[in-house]
SEPARO-302476 format. One record per residue (C-alpha): residue number from 0; residue in three letters; x negated, y negated, z negated. Coordinates in steps of 0.05 Angstrom, whole numbers, plus 32768, in hexadecimal, padded with zeros to 4 digits. Layout:
BEGIN
<NUM,'ALA',<X,Y,Z>>,
...
//
This chain:
BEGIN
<0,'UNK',<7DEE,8148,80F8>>,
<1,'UNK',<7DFD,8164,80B3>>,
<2,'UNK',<7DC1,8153,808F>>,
<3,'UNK',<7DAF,8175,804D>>,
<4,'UNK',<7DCD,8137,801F>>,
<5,'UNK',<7E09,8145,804D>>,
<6,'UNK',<7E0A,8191,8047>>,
<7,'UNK',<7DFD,8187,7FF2>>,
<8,'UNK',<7E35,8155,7FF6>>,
<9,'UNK',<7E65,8185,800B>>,
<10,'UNK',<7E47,81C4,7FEC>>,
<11,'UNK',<7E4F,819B,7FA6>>,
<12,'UNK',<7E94,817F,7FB5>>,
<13,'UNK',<7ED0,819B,7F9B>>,
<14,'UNK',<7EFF,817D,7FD2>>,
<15,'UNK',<7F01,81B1,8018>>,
<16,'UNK',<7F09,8173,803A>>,
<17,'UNK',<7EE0,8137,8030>>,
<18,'UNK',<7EE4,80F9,8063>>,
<19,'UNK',<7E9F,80D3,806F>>,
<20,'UNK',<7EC2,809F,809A>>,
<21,'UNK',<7EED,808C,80D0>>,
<22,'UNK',<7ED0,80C7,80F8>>,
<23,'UNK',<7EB3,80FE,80D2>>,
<24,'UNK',<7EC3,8124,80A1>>,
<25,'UNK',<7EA5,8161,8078>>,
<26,'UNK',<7EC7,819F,8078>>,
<27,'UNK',<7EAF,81D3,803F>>,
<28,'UNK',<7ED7,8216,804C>>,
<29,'UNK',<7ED4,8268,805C>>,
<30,'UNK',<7EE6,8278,80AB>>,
<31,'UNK',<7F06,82B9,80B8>>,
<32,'UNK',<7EC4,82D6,80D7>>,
<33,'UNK',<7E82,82F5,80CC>>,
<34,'UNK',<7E46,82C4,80C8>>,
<35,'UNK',<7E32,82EC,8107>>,
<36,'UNK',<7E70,82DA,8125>>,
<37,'UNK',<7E70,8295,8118>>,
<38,'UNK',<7E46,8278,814D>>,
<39,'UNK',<7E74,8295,817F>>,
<40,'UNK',<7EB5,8279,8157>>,
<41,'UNK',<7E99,823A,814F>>,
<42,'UNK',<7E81,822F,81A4>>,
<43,'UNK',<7ED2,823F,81B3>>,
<44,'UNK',<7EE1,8207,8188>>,
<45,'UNK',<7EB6,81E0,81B2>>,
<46,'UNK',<7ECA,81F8,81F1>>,
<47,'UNK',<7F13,81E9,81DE>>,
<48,'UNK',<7EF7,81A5,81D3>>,
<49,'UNK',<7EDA,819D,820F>>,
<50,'UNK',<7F1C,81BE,823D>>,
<51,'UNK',<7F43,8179,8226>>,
<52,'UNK',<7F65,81A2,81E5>>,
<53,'UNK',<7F79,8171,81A2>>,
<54,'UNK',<7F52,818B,8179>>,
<55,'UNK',<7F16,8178,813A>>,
<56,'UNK',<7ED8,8198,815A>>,
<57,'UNK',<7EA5,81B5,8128>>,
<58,'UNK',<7E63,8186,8136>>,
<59,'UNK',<7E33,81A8,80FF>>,
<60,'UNK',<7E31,81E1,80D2>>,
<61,'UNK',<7E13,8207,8099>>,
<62,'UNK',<7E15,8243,807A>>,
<63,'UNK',<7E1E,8246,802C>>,
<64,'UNK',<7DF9,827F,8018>>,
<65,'UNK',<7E14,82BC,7FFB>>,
<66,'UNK',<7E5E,82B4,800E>>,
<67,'UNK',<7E6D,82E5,8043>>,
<68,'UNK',<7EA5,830E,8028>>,
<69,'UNK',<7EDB,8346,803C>>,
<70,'UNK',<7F24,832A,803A>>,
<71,'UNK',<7F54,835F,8044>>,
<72,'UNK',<7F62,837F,807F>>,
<73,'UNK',<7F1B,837C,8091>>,
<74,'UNK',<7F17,8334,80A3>>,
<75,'UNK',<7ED0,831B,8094>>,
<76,'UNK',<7ECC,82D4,8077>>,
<77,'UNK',<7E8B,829B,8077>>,
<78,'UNK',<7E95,8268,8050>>,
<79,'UNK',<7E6B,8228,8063>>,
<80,'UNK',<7E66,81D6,8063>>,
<81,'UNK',<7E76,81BC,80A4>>,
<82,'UNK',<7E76,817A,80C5>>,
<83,'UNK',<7EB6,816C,80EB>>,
<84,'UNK',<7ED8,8138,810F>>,
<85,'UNK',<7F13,810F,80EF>>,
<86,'UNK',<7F57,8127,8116>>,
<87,'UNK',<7F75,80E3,8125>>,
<88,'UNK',<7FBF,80DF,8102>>,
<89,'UNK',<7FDD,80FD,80C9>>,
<90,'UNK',<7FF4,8142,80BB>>,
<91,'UNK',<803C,8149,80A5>>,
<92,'UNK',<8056,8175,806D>>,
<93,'UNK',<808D,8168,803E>>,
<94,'UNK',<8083,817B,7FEF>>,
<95,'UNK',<80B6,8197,7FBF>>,
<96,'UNK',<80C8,8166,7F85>>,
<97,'UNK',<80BC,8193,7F50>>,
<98,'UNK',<80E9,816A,7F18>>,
<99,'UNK',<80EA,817D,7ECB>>,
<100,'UNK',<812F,817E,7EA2>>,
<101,'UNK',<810A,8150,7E7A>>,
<102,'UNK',<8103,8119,7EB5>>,
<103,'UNK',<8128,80D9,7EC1>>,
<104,'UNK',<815C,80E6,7EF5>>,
<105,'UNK',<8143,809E,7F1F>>,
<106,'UNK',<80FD,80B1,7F16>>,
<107,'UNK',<810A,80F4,7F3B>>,
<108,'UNK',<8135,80CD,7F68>>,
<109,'UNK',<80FC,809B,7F7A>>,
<110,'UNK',<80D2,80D5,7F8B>>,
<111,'UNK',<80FF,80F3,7FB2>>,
<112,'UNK',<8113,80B9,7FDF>>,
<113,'UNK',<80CA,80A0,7FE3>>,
<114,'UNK',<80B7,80EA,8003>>,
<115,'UNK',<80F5,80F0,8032>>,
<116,'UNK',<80E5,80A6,8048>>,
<117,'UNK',<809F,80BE,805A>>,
<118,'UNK',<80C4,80FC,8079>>,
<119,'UNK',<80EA,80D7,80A4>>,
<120,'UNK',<80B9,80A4,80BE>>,
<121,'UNK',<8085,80DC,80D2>>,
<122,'UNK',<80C4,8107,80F7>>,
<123,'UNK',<80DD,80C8,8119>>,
<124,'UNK',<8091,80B3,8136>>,
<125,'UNK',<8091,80FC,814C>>,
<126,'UNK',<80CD,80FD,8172>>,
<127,'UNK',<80BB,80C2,819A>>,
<128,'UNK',<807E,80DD,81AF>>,
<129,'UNK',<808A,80E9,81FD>>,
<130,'UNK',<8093,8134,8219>>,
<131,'UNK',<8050,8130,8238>>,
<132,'UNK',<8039,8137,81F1>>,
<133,'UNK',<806D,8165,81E3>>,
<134,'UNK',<8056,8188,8221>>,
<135,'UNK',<8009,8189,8205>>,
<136,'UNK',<801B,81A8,81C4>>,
<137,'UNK',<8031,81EE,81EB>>,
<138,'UNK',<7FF7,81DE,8223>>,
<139,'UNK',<7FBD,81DD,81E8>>,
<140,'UNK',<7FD3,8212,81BD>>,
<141,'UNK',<7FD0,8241,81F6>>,
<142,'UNK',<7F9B,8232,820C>>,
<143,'UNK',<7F7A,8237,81C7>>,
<144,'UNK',<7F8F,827F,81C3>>,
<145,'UNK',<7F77,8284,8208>>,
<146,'UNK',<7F33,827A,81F0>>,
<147,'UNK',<7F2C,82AC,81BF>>,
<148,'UNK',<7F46,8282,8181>>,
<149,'UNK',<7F8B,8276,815D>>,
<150,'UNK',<7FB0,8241,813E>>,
<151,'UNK',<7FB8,8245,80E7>>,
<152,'UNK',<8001,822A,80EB>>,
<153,'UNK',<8002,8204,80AA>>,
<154,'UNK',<8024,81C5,80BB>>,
<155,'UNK',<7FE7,81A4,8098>>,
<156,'UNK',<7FB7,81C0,80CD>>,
<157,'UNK',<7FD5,818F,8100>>,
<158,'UNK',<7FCE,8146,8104>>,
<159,'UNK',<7FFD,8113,8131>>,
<160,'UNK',<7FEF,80CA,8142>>,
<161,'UNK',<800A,80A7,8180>>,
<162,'UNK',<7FD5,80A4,81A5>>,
<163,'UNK',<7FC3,80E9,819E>>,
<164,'UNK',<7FF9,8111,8199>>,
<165,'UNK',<7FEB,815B,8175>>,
<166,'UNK',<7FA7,8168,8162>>,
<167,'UNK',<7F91,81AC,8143>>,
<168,'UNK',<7F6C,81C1,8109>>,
<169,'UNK',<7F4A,81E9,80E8>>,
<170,'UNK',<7F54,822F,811D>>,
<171,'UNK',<7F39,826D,8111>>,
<172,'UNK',<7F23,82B4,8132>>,
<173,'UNK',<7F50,82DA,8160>>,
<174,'UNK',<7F58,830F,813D>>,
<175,'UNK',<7F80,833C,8176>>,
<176,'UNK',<7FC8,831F,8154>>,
<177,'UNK',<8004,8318,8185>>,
<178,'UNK',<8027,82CF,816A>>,
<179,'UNK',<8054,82D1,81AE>>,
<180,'UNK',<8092,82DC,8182>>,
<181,'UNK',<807F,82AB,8148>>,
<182,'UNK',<8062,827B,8175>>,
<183,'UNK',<80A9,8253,8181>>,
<184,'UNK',<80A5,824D,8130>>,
<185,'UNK',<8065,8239,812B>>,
<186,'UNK',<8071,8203,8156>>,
<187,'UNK',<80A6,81E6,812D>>,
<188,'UNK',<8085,81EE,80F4>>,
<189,'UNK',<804C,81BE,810C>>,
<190,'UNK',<807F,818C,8126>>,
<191,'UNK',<80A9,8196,80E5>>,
<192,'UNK',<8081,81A5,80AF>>,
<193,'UNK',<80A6,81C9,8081>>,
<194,'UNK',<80DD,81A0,807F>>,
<195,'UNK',<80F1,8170,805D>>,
<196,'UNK',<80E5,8165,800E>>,
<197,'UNK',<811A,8175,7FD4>>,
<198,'UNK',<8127,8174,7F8F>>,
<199,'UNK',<811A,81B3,7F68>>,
<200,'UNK',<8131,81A8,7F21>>,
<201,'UNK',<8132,81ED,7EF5>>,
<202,'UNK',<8154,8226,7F14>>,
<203,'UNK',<8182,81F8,7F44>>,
<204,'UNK',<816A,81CA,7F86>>,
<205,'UNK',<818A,8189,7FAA>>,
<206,'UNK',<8185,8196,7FEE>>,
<207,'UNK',<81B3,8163,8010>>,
<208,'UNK',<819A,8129,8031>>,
<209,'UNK',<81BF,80E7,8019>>,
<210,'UNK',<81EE,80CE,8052>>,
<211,'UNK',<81C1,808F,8057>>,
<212,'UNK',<818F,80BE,8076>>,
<213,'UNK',<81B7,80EF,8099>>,
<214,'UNK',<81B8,80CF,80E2>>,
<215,'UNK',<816D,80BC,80E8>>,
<216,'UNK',<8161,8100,80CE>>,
<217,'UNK',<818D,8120,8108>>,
<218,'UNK',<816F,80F2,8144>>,
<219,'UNK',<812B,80FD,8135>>,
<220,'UNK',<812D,8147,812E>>,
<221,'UNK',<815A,815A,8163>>,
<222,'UNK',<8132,8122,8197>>,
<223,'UNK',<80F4,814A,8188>>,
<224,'UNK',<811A,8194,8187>>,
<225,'UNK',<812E,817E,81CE>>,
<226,'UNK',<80E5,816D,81E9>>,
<227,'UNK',<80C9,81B2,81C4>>,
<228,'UNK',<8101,81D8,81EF>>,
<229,'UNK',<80EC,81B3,822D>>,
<230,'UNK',<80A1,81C5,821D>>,
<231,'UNK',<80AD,820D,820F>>,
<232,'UNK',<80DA,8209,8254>>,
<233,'UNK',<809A,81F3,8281>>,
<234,'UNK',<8068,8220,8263>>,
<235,'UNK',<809E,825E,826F>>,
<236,'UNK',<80A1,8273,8228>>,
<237,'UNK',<80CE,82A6,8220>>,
<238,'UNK',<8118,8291,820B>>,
<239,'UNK',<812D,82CD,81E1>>,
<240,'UNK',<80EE,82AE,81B5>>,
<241,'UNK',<80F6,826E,81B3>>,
<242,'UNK',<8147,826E,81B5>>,
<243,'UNK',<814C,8290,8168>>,
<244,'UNK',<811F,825A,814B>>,
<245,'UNK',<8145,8224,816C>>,
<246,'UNK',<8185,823F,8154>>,
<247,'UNK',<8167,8240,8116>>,
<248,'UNK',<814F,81FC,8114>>,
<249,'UNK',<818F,81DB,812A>>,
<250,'UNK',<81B8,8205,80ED>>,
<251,'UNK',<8180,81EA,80BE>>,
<252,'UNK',<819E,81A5,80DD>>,
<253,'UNK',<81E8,81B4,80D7>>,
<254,'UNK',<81D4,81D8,8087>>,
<255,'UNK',<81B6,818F,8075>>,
<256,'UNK',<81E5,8162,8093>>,
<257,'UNK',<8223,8192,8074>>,
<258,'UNK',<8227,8176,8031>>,
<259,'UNK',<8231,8129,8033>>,
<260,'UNK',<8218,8107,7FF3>>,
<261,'UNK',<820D,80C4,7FEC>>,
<262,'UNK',<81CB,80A0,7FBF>>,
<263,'UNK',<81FF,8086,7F92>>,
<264,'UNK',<8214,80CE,7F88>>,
<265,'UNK',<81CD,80E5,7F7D>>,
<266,'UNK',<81CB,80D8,7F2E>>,
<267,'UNK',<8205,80FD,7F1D>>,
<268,'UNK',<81F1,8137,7F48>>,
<269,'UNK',<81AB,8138,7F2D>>,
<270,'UNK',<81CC,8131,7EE6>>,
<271,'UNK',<81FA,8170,7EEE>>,
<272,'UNK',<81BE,819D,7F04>>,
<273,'UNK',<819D,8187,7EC3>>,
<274,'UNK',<81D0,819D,7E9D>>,
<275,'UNK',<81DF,81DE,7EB0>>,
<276,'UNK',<819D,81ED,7EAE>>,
<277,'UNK',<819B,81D7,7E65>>,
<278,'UNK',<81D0,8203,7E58>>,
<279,'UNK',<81AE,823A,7E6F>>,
<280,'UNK',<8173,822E,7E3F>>,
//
């Protein structure tokens, strides 16, 4: 029940997401519909819920008053708090290391292996998840589209624990869009995130992955690439979609794994960047 200390809570917070516990959480955000609409929006969710789907059903809602508003394209916005439940997991997205000239080269390095560390841990749980969850993935966002909804594919609108497997986020209106083409890519995206993190330092970036990672980085994604394929084999998506993307993903592989640099060799390389960029100043 979102009860009005709950509702001023999240009205007054500046956080869109704000966790009461274990559970729940409050969710202060616009949905890509008219307040007329949003009963309707809001009952799908629930109905997803209630087919089996992974996914944070809305409990409780409020408007905020005053916030309906036209966002391009004619797609009416209501912004409101809501009270959610907690998707079980963690959603997976890699960050840039934005690094200054100015920065210590083994401070930027600590960053950087902290955050491909994480990387790797979250790929590697995901790509011993078994092909029945694999299997789900395709099975509950087609059915969510099926019900008159569609999946935001921001790699932070999905969460993944063991247990669980994929749950979704955060959906919104069907607003008549085809995805069938993009849908192979959107799929990777929520397995992937957007890839792994790397160092951007001035004009120039480090892209390789160190040698010492190069191998768990390779298992892990092509183990999970191979239970995606299977997936989009048993739900008959079509190949000429889901083909390119793979292709795509397995040169990303072969582009990271091209250049073999060691963490010994990470200083210098990190070092030369610096300087040309000084140069250029």
């Amino acid at each position: 029940m979102l009860t009005d200390e709950l509702y001023e809570l999240g009205l007054n917070s500046n956080k869109l997401y704000l966790p009461l516990n274990d559970k729940y959480c409050l969710v202060t955000k616009a949905m890509p519909v008219t307040d007329e609409m949003l009963e309707e929006y809001i009952a799908n969710i629930r109905k997803c819920k209630k087919l089996g789907i992974n996914i944070a059903s809305i409990l409780d809602y409020r408007f905020i008053p005053g916030t309906t508003s036209n966002y391009g394209e004619n797609i009416n916005y209501s912004k409101g708090v809501y009270l959610e439940e907690r998707a079980k997991g963690k959603s997976f997205n890699s960050e840039i290391i934005y690094a200054k000239l100015s920065d210590n080269i083994e401070d930027i390095i600590n960053t950087y292996l902290i955050k491909t560390n994480e990387y790797l841990e979250e790929l590697e749980l995901r790509s011993k998840a078994s092909q029945e969850i694999y299997d789900k993935l395709i099975r509950d966002y087609l059915e969510i589209e099926k019900n008159n909804l569609v999946v935001d594919p921001k790699p932070t609108n999905f969460y993944f624990s063991e247990d669980e497997g994929y749950t979704f986020i955060d959906l919104i209106g069907n607003n008549n869009y085809d995805n069938s083409e993009f849908f192979p890519r959107y799929i990777m995206g929520i397995v992937y995130g957007y890839d792994r993190p790397f160092v951007f330092m001035g004009n120039d970036t480090f892209y390789g992955l160190p040698k010492e990672y190069q191998d768990r980085f390779i298992i892990a994604y092509e183990e999970s690439l191979n239970k995606i394929v299977n997936a989009f084999k048993k739900y008959k998506i079509k190949e000429e979609y889901y083909e390119i993307e793979v292709n795509r993903r397995l040169g990303y592989v072969k582009n990271v794994t091209k250049e073999i640099v060691s963490l010994e060799e990470m200083p210098s390389i990190l070092e030369d960047i610096r300087k040309r960029n000084t140069m250029k100043m």
